[in-house]
Structure formats: structure tokens, C-alpha cells
C-alpha positions as a Markdown table, in Angstrom:
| # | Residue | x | y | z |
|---|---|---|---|---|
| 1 | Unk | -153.9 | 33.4 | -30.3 |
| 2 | Unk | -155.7 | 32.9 | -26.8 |
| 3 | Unk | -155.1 | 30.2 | -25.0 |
| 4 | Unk | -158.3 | 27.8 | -24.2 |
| 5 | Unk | -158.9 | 26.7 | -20.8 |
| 6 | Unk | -161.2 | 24.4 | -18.9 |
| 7 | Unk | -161.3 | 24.1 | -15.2 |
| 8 | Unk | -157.7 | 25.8 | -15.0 |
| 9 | Unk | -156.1 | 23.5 | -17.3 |
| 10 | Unk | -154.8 | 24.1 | -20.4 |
| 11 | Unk | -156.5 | 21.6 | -23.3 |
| 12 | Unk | -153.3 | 19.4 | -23.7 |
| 13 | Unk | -153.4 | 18.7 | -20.3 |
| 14 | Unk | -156.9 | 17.6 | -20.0 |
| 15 | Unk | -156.8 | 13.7 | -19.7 |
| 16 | Unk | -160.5 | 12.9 | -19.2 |
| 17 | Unk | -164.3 | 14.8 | -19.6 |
| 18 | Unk | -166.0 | 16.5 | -17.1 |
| 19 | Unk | -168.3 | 14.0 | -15.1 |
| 20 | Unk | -171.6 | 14.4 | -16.2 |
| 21 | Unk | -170.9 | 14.2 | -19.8 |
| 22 | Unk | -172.3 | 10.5 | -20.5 |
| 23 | Unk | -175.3 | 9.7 | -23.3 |
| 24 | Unk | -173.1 | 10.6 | -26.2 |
| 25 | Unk | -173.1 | 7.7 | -29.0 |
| 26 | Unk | -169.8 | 6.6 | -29.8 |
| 27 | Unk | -170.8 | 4.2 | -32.5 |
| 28 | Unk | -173.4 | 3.1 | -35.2 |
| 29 | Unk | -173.9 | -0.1 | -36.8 |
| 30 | Unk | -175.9 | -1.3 | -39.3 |
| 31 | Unk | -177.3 | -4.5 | -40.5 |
| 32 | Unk | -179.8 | -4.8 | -42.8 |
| 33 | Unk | -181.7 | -8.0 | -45.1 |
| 34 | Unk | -184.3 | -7.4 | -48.1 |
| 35 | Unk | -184.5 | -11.6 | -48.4 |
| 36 | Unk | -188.0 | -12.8 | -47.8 |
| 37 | Unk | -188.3 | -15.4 | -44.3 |
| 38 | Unk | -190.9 | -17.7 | -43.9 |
| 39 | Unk | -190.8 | -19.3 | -40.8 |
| 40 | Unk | -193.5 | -22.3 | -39.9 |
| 41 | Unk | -192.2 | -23.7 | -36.8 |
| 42 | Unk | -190.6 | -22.4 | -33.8 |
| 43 | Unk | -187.8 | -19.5 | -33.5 |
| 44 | Unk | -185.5 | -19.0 | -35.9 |
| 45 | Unk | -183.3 | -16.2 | -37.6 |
| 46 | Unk | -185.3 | -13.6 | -40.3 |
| 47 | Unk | -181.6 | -12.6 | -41.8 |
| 48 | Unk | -181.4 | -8.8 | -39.5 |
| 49 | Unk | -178.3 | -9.5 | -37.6 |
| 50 | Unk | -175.9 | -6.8 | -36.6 |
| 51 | Unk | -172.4 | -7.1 | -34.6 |
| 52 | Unk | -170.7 | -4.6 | -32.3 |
| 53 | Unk | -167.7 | -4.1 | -29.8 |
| 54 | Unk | -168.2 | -1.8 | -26.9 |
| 55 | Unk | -165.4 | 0.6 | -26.6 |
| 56 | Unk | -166.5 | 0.2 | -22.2 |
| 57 | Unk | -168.0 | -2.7 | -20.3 |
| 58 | Unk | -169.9 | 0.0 | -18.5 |
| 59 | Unk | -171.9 | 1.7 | -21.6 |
| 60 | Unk | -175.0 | 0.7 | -22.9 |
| 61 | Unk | -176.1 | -0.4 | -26.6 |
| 62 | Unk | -179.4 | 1.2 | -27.8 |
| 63 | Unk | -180.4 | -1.5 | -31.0 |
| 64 | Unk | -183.2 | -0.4 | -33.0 |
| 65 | Unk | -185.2 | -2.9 | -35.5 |
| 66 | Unk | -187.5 | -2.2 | -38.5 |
| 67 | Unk | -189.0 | -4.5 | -40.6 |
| 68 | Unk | -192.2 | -5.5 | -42.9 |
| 69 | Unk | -193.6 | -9.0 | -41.9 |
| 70 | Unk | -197.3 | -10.4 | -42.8 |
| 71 | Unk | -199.0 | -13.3 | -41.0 |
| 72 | Unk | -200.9 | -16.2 | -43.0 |
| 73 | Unk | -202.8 | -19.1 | -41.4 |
| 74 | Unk | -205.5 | -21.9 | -42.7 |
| 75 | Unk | -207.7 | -22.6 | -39.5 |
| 76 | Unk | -209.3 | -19.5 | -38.0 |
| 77 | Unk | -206.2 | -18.2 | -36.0 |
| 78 | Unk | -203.0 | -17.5 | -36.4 |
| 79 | Unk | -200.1 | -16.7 | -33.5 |
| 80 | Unk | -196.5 | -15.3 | -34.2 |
| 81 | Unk | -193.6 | -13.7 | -32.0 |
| 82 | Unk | -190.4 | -12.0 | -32.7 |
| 83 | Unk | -187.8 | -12.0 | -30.4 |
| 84 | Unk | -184.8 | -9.7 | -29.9 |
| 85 | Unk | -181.5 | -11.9 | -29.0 |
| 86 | Unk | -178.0 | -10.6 | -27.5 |
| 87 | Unk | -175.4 | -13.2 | -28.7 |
| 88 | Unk | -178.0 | -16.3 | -27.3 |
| 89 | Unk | -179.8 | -14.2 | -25.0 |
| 90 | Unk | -183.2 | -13.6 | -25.4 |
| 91 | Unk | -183.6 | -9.6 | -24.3 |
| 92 | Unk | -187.0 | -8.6 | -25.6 |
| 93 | Unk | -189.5 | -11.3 | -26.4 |
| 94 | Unk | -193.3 | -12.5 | -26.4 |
| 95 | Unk | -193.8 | -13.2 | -22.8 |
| 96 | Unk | -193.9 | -10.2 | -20.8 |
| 97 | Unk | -191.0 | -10.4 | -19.3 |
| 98 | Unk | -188.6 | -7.7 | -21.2 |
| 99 | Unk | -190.2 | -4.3 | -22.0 |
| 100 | Unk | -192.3 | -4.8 | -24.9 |
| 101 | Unk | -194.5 | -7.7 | -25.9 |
| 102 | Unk | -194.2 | -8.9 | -30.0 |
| 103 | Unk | -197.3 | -11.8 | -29.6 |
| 104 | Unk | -199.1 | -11.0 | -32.9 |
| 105 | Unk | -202.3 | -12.7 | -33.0 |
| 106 | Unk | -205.3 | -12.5 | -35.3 |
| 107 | Unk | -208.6 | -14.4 | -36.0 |
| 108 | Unk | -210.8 | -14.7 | -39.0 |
| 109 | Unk | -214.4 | -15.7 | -39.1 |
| 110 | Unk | -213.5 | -17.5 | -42.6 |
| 111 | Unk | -212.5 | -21.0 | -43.6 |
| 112 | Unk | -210.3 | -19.4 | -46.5 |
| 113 | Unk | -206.8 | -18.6 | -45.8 |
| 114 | Unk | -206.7 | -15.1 | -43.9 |
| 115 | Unk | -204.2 | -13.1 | -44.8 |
| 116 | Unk | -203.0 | -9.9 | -42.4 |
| 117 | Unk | -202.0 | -6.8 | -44.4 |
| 118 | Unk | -198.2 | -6.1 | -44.7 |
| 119 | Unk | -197.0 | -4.0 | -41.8 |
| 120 | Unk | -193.7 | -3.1 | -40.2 |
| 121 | Unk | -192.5 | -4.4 | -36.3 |
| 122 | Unk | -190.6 | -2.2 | -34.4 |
| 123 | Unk | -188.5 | -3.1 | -31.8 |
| 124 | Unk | -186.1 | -0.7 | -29.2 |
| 125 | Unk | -184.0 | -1.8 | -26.5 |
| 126 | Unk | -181.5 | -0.1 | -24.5 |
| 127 | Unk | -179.3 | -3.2 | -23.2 |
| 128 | Unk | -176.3 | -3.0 | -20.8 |
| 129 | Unk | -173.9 | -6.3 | -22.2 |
| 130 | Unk | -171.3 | -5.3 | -20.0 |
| 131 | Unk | -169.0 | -6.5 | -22.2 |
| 132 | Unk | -165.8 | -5.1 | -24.9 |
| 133 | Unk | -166.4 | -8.6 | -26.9 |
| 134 | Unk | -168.1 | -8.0 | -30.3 |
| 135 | Unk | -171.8 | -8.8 | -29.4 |
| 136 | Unk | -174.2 | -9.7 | -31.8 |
| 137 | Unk | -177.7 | -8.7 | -32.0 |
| 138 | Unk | -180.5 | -10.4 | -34.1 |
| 139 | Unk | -183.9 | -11.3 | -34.6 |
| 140 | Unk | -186.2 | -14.6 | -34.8 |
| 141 | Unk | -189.5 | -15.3 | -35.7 |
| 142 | Unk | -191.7 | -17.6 | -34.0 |
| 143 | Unk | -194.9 | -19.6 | -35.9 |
| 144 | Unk | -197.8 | -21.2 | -33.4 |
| 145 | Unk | -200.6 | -23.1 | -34.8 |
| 146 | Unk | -199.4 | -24.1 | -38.2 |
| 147 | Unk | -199.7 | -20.8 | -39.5 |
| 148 | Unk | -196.8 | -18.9 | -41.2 |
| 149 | Unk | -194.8 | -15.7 | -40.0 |
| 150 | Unk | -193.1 | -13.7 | -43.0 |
| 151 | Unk | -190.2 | -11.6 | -42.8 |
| 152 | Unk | -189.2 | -8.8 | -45.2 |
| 153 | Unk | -192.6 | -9.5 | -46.9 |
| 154 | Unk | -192.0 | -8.8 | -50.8 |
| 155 | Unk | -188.0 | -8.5 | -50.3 |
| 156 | Unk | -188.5 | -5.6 | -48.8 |
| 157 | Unk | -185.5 | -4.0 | -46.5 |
| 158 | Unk | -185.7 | -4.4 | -43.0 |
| 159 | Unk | -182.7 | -3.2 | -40.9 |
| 160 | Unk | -181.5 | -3.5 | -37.5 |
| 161 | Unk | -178.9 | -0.5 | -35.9 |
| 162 | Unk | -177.3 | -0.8 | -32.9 |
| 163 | Unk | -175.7 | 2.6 | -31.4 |
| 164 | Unk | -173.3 | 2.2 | -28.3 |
| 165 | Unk | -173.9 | 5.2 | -26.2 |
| 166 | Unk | -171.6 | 6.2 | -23.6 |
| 167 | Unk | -171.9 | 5.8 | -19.9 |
């Protein structure tokens, strides 16, 4: 049998990786919800939570979300947000500061109630918690203008997936 080596040592006395090696994901964890939200007011959970402990305070989480949602509203216009949270934190939201921007607003020239078709949000972020604690990542829905925001439209599955990936 021969004898594997790396960098001059044999395999059982290799303690750590090569440096360089980072980007490998270490863990997967999903959450997912097929209960209908309606939300009429300001933010509040939709049901896609997900919880995970980082194995390092120095790797990152990469939490993907993916859900169906439809808008409804009465007077002309109608204004919703979701909003990515860490624990309390908001990380990705409506107002430009964080990556991605979630303000979904639409107009109708109609006095009846206006309807958007069903479609799907997605939202990616690769956060840094720093942390080993179990972290929990969720999302919240945000109604503006008495109109209504709904989540997992027609108890359809959404899900939320948070991957930690290595330093």
C-alpha cells in the first residue's frame, strides 16, 4: 500500500488544511412555511424562519429566500416591503441601505380592487454574524397605504436556506 503524503507529512499527522482552502460549505439548513400571511400594517413575521450555529466566528452564512406573495389594495396604490432579519437585525431591507431593495409598489388606473399577479421574491445575502451562537434568520412583510401584502399566496411553500460557508 503506498503511503499518501502532503507537504512531507504523512496524512495522520496533518492537523489543519492548506491555507487557501476557504468557500467550502460546512452546513445547510432549511426552513420552510406553506401557511398563507396576510399582513396589513407594519412588519411582521410571514412564518420562513430558519436557525443555525456557526461552527467559526470568522465564516460567513450565505441565506437564500423563496417565496410566492401577491399584493392587494382599494385606493389606486399599493406599497409593500420584505425585509431579511439576523436574530433582530435588519440585514437586507427596503431602504437602500443593504444590497438589494424589496419596495414593491404598483398603481392602477381603477377604482376596483387591483390585484398583482402571484409571483415569487427572492432574496440572497452573504452575512458575516461573527458569532458560534445559534442565529436565526427570518423574514417580515411590511403593508403601506392600507393595502395588503400576502405571503405563501394559495399555501404555497416558500423556504428559506441558510448555508455556513467556511472562511
Amino acid at each position: 500500500m503506498a503511503i499518501i503524503t502532503l507537504n512531507n507529512n504523512s496524512l495522520s499527522s496533518v492537523t489543519a488544511l492548506p491555507a487557501g482552502v476557504g468557500g467550502k460549505v460546512l452546513q445547510v439548513v432549511e426552513g420552510t412555511s406553506s401557511t398563507q400571511h396576510t399582513n396589513t400594517g407594519g412588519l411582521a413575521d410571514i412564518g420562513l424562519s430558519v436557525s443555525i450555529t456557526p461552527s467559526s466566528s470568522s465564516n460567513k452564512v450565505l441565506v437564500v429566500a423563496s417565496f410566492p406573495y401577491r399584493l392587494f389594495e382599494n385606493n389606486y396604490y399599493a406599497s409593500g416591503q420584505f425585509v431579511l432579519l439576523r436574530d433582530s437585525t435588519i440585514i437586507v431591507d427596503r431602504s437602500g441601505s443593504t444590497e438589494q431593495d424589496f419596495n414593491i409598489e404598483i398603481s392602477s388606473s381603477a377604482t376596483i380592487t387591483y390585484h398583482t399577479n402571484a409571483t415569487r421574491c427572492n432574496i440572497q445575502k452573504l452575512d458575516s454574524p461573527s458569532t458560534t451562537s445559534a442565529t436565526t434568520y427570518k423574514i417580515q412583510s411590511g403593508s403601506f397605504v392600507g393595502c395588503d401584502v400576502v405571503s405563501m399566496w394559495n399555501n404555497v411553500t416558500g423556504s428559506i436556506v441558510a448555508y455556513e460557508v467556511s472562511a
